[in-house]
C-alpha positions as CSV (number, residue, x, y, z in Angstrom):
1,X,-41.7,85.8,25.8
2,X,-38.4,84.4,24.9
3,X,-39.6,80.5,25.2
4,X,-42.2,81.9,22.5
5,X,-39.6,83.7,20.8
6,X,-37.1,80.9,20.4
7,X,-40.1,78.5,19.5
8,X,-40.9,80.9,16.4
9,X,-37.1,80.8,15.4
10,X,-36.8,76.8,15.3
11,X,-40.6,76.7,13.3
12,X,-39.2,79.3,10.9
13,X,-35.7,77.0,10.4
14,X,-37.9,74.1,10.1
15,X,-39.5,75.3,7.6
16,X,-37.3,76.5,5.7
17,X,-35.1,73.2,6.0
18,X,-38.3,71.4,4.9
19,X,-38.2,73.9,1.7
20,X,-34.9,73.4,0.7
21,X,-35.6,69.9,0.7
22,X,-38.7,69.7,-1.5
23,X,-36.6,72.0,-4.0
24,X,-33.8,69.8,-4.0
25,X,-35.7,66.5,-4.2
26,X,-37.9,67.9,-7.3
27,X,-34.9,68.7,-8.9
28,X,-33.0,65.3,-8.8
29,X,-33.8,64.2,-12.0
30,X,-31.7,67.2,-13.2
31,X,-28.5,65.6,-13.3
32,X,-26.1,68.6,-14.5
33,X,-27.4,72.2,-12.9
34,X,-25.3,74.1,-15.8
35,X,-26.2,77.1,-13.7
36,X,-23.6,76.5,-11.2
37,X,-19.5,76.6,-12.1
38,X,-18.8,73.2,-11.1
39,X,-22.1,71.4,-11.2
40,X,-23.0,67.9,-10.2
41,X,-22.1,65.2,-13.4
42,X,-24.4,62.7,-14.3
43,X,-25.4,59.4,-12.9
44,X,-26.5,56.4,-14.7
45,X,-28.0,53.0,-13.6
46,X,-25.4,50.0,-15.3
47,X,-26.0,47.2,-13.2
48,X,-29.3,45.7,-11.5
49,X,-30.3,45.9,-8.2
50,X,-32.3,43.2,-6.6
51,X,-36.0,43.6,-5.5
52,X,-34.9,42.5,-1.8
53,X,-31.6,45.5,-1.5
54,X,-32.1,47.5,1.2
55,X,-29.6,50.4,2.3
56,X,-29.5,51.9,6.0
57,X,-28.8,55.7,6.5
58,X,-27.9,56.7,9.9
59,X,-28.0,60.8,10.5
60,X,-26.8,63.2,13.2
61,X,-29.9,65.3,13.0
62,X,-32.5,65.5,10.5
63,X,-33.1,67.7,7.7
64,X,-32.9,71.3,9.7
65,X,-29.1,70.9,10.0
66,X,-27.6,71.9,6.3
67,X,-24.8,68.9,7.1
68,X,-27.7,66.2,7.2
69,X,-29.8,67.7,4.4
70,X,-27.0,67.5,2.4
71,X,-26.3,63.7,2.8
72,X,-30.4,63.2,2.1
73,X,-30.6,64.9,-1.0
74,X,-27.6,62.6,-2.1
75,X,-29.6,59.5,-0.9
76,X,-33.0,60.7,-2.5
77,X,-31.3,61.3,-5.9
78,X,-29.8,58.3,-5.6
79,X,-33.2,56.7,-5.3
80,X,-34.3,58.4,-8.5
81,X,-31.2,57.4,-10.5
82,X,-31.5,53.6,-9.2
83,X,-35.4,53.1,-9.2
84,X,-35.4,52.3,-5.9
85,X,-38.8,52.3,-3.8
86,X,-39.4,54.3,0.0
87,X,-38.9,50.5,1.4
88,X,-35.7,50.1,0.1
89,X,-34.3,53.1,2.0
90,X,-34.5,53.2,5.5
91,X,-33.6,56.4,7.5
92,X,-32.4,56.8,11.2
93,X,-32.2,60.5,12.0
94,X,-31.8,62.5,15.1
95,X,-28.8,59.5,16.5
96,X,-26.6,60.8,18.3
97,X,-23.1,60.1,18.9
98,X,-23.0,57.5,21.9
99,X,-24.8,53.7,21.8
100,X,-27.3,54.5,19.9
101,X,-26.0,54.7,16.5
102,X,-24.8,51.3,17.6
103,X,-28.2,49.8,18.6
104,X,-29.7,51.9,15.2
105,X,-27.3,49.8,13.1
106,X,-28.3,46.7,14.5
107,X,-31.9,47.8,13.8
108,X,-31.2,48.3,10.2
109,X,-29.5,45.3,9.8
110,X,-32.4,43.3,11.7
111,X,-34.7,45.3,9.0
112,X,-32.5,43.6,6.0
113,X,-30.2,46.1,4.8
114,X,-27.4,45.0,2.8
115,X,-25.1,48.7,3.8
116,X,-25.4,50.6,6.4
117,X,-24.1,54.1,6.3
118,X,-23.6,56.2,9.1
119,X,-22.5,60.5,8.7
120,X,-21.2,61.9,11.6
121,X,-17.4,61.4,12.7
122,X,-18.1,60.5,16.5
123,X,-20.5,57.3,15.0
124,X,-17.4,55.7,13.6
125,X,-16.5,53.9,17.1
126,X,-20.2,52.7,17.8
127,X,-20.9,51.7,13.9
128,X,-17.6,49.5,14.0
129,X,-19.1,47.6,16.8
130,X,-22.1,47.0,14.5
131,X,-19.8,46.0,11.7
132,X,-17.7,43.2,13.6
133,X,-20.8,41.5,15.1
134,X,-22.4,41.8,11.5
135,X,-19.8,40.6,9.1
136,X,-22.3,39.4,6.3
137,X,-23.7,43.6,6.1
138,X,-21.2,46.7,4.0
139,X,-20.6,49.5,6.9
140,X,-19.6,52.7,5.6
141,X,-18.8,56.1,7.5
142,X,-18.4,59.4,6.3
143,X,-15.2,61.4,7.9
144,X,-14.3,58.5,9.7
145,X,-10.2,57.8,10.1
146,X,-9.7,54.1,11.1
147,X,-11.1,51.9,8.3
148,X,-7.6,51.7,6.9
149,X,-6.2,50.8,10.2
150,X,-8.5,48.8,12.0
151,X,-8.3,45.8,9.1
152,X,-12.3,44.8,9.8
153,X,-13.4,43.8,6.1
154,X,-16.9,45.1,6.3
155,X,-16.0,48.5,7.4
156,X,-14.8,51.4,4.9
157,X,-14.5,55.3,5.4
158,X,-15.6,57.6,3.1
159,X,-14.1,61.5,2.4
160,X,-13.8,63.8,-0.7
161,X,-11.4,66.5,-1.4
162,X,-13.7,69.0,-0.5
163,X,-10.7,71.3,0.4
164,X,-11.2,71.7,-4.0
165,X,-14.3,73.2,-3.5
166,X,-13.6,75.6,-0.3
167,X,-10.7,76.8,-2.7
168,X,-12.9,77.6,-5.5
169,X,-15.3,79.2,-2.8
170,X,-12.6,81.1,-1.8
171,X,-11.9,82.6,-5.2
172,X,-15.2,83.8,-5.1
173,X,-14.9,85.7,-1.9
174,X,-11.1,86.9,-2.8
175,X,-12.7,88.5,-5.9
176,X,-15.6,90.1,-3.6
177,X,-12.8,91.5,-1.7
178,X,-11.3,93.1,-4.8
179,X,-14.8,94.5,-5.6
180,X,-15.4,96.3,-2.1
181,X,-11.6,97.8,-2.1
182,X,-12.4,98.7,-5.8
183,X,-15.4,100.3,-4.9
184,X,-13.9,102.1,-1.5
185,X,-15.8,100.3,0.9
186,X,-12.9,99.2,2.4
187,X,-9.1,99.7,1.6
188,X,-7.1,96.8,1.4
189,X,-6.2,96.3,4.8
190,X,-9.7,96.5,5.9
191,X,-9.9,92.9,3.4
192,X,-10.3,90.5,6.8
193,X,-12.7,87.2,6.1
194,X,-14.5,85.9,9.7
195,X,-15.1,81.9,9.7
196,X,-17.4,80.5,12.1
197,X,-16.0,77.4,12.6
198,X,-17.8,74.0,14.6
199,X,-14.4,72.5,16.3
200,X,-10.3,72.6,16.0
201,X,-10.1,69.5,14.1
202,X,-8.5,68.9,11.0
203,X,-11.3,68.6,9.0
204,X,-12.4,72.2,9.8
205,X,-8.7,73.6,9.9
206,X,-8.3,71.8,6.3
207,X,-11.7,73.5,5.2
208,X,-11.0,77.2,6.5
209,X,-7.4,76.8,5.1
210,X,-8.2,76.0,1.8
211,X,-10.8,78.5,1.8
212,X,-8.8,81.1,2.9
213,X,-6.0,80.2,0.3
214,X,-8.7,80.5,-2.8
215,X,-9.1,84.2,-1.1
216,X,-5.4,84.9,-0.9
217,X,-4.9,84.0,-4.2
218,X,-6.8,86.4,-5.9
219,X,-6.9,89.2,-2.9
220,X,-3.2,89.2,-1.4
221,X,-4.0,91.3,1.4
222,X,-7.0,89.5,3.0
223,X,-6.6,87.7,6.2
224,X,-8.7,86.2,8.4
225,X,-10.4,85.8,11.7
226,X,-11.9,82.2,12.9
227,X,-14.4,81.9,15.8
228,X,-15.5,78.2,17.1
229,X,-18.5,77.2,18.4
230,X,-17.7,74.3,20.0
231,X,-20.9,72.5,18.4
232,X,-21.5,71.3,14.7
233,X,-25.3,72.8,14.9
234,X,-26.2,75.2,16.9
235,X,-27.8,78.2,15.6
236,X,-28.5,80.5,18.3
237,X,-24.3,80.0,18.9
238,X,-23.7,80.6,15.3
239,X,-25.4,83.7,15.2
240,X,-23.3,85.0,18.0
241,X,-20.5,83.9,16.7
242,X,-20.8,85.4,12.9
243,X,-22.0,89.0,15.0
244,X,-19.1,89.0,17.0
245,X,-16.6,88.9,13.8
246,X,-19.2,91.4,12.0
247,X,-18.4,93.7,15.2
248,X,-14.6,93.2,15.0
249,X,-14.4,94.2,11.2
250,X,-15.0,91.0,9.2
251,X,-16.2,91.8,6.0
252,X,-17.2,88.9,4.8
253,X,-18.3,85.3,6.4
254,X,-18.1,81.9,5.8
255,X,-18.8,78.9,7.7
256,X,-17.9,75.3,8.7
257,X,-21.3,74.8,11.0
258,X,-24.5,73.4,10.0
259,X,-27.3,75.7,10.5
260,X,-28.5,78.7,9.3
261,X,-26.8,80.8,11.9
262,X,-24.4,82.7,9.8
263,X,-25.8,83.2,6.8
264,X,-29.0,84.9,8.0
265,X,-26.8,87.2,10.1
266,X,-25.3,88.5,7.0
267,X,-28.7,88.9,5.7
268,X,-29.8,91.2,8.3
269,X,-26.1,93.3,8.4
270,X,-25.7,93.6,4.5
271,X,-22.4,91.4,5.3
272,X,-21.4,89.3,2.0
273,X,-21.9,85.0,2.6
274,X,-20.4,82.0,1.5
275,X,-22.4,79.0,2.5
276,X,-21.8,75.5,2.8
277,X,-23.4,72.3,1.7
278,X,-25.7,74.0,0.2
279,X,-27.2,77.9,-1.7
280,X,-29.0,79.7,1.2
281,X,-30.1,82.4,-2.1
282,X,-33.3,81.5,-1.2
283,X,-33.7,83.1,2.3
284,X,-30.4,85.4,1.6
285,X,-31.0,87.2,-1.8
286,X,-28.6,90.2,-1.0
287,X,-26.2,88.7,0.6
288,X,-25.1,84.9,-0.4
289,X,-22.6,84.7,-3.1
290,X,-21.9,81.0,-4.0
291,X,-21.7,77.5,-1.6
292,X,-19.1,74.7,-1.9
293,X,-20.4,71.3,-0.9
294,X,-19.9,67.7,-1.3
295,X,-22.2,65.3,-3.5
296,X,-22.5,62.4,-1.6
297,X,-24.4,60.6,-4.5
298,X,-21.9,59.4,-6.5
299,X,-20.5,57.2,-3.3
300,X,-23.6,56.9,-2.5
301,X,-24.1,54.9,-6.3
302,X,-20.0,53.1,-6.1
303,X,-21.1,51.5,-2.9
304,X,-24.7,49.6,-3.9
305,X,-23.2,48.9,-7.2
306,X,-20.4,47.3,-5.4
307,X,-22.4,45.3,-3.1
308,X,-25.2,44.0,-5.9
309,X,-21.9,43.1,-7.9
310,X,-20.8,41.6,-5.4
311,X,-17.2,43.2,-5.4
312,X,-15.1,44.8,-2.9
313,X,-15.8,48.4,-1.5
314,X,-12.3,50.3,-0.7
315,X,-11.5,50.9,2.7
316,X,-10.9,54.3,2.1
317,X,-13.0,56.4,-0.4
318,X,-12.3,60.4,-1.3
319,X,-14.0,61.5,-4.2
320,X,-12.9,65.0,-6.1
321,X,-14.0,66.7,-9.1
322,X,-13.7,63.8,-11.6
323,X,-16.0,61.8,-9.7
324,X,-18.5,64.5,-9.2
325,X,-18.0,64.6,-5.4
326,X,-16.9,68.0,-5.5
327,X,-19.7,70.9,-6.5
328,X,-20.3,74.3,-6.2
329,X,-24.2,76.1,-5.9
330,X,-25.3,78.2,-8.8
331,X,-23.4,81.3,-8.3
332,X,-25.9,84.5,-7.4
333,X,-25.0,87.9,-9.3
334,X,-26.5,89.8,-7.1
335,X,-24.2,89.8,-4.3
336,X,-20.7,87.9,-6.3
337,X,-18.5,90.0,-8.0
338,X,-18.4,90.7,-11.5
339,X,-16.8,87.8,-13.7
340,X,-16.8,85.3,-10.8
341,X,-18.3,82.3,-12.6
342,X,-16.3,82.2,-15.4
343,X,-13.4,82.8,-12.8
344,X,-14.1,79.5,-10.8
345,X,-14.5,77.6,-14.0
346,X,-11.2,78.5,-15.0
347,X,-9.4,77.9,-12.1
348,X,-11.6,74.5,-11.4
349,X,-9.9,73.5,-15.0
350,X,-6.3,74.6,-13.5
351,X,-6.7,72.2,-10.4
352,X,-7.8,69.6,-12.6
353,X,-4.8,69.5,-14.4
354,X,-2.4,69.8,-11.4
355,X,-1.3,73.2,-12.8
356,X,-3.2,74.8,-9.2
357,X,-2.5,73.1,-6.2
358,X,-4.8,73.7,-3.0
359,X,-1.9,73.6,-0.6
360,X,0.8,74.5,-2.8
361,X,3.8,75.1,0.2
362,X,5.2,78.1,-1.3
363,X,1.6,79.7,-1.1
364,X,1.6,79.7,2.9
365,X,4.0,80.3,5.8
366,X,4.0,79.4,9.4
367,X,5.5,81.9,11.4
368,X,7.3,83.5,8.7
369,X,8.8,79.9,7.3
370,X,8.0,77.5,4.4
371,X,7.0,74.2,6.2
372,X,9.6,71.4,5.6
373,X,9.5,68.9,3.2
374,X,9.7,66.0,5.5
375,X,7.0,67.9,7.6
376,X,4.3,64.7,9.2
377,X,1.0,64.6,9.5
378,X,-1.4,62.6,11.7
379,X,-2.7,59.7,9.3
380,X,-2.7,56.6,11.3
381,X,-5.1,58.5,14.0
382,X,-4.1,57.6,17.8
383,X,-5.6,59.3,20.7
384,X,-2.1,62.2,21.1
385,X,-2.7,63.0,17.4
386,X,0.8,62.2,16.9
387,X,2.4,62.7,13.8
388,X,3.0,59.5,12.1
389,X,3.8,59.9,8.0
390,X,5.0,62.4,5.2
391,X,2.7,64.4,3.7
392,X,4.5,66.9,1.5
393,X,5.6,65.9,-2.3
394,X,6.3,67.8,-5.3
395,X,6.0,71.1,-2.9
396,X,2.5,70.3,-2.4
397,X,1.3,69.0,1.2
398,X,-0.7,65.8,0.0
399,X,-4.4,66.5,1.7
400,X,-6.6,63.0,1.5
401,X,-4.6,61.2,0.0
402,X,-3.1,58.8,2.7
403,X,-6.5,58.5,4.3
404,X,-9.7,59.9,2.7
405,X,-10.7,62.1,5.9
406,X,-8.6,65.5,5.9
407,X,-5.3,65.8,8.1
408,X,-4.3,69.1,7.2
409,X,-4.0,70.8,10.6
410,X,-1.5,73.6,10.2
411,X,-1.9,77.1,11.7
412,X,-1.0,79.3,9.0
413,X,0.0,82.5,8.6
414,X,-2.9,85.2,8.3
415,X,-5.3,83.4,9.9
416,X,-6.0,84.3,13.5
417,X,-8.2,82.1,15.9
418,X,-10.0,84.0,18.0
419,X,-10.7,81.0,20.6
420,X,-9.4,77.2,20.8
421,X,-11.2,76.0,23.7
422,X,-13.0,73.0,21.7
């Protein structure tokens, strides 16, 4: 019964995946969803791609896990923007992180691509082996950290400041927060936020601090509780994760895991939602509010145009708002607060202009105290993490700006990890 059980579960995911999917790829032609607070910005086509151009995508998993859907829709609006045909794009899904994304790359480059892109941060090692045997092919690699270390011409990391985003998402939830004390669900001690969160690296610390800051700026009393998973998808620990901070008094959840886990938890509890890389609405009317995410197109677009130009692509690559990298989902009234789409839109303006800074240092304290102004960060990646350069200018700590991939791993006040085994 439970084999059959769990079998049901997966189809139903599948499916669903499969939906979101057909949705998103229908609607690629739409360039700017005006729906949504920070929507995507348009793409045009300003140079020529030849007949023979062939681009490689290497995925973690396939289109189940939100993270890899996410990356797909980029490359299949991509496809629409630049004309280019199913043989033009070749996908590799379901490679893990081990030999195989090595041997895949080698495959795609057998195949004739001109770039090969890879999207999980354990590739990195096994797609630079592709890249030094391969000189004459572009290798690029989401979340990576070496590219502007390891000097190998044909290999470049790509990021985006997708800490923007979680803040704005965070504003969202803050003023949800403000809604349920105004409304005497809970007081204003009762404002805690659970995370469900994949590992302790500084890519998820950076995400679930920004996050949390976007709360705290609007709703100074919230605090949160994070809860790891130790894997990036997996749905069945998701769920049990996002129930166990439901059951100790979370409020609302977010996420930094893949699946649909969380979200349909807080379906089924009545528990407010804010997704990521992409709107769950669909299969959580009641419940989701709004979903940060990154738009992987417009790299997806700098790096062919580079390549059939003939130019150089940048080592290191972190798109923001101006570059279209950063979006939010449509936001859904039925479950956001009142006013919370013309509140992101104002305070997306004020980050624009500098006038809001993400990690502002007098917004957050560790143990009681303002970090230091010469505090270092772990840029230059060795394997002790050790911190290497200065991060903080202007009273800001300078997230992706030394490295595209986030370094931001500070354990701030108001946010309690509930386990740090992974």
């Amino acid at each position: 019964m439970f084999k059959k059980a769990l079998s049901l579960i997966l189809v139903a995911t599948m499916l669903f995946s499969l939906a979101m999917l057909f949705a998103s790829c229908n609607d690629v032609a739409v360039a700017d969803m005006t729906d949504a607070p920070l929507a995507e910005v348009s793409l045009t086509k300003d140079f020529e791609v030849p007949a023979d151009f062939k681009i490689g995508i290497i995925c973690l998993h396939d289109e189940a896990s939100t993270y890899d859907l996410n990356f797909i829709n980029g490359v299949e609006k991509i496809k629409t923007v630049l004309g280019l045909t199913d043989a033009q794009v070749i996908y590799k899904k379901n490679i893990d992180e081990s030999a195989a994304c090595t041997e895949a790359a080698d495959d795609l480059v057998d195949q004739g691509c001109k770039i090969v892109f890879a999207n999980s941060f354990g590739h990195e090692s096994f797609l630079l082996e592709s890249a030094k045997k391969h000189p004459e092919v572009q290798f690029c690699h989401a979340t990576g950290t070496t590219a502007h270390t390891e000097d190998v011409a044909n290999f470049h990391n790509a990021f985006a400041s997708i800490y923007e985003g979680r803040f704005l998402a965070g504003v969202a939830a803050g003023l949800k927060l403000n809604e349920m004390i105004e409304d005497k669900e809970i007081t204003a001690e009762e404002a805690k936020i659970g995370y469900v969160g994949a590992y302790t690296y500084a890519e998820v610390i950076s995400g679930y601090t920004s996050f949390y800051l976007g709360a705290k700026s609007v709703c100074p009393s919230v605090t949160m509780d994070v809860q790891f998973t130790g894997e990036w998808y997996d749905e069945i620990k998701e769920k049990e994760a996002a129930t166990a901070l439901i059951n100790a008094g979370c409020v609302l959840i977010s996420q930094h895991a893949d699946s649909m886990g969380a979200p349909s938890v807080c379906e089924e509890r009545g528990v407010p939602n804010v997704s990521y890389n992409g709107s769950t609405e669909e299969a959580c009317p009641g419940t989701f509010i709004v979903s940060s995410r990154i738009d992987w197109a417009p790299y997806y677009l700098y790096i062919i145009k580079q390549v059939c130009n003939g130019a150089e692509i940048a080592d290191d690559w972190c798109g923001g708002i101006e570059e279209g990298s950063v979006v939010l989902t449509g936001v859904n009234k039925t479950a956001a607060a009142d006013g919370t789409f013309e509140k992101i839109q104002e305070v997306a303006a004020k980050l624009k202009s500098g006038e809001i800074k993400v990690f502002d240092t007098d917004t957050f304290t560790v143990g009681g105290n303002k970090i230091a102004d010469d505090h270092k960060a772990d840029v230059d990646t060795d394997e002790a993490f050790t911190p290497d350069t200065d991060v903080v200018d202007g009273g800001e700590f300078q997230e992706s700006i030394y490295r595209s991939a986030p370094y931001f791993d500070i354990r701030i006040d108001g946010i309690t990890l509930l386990n740090e085994k992974f």
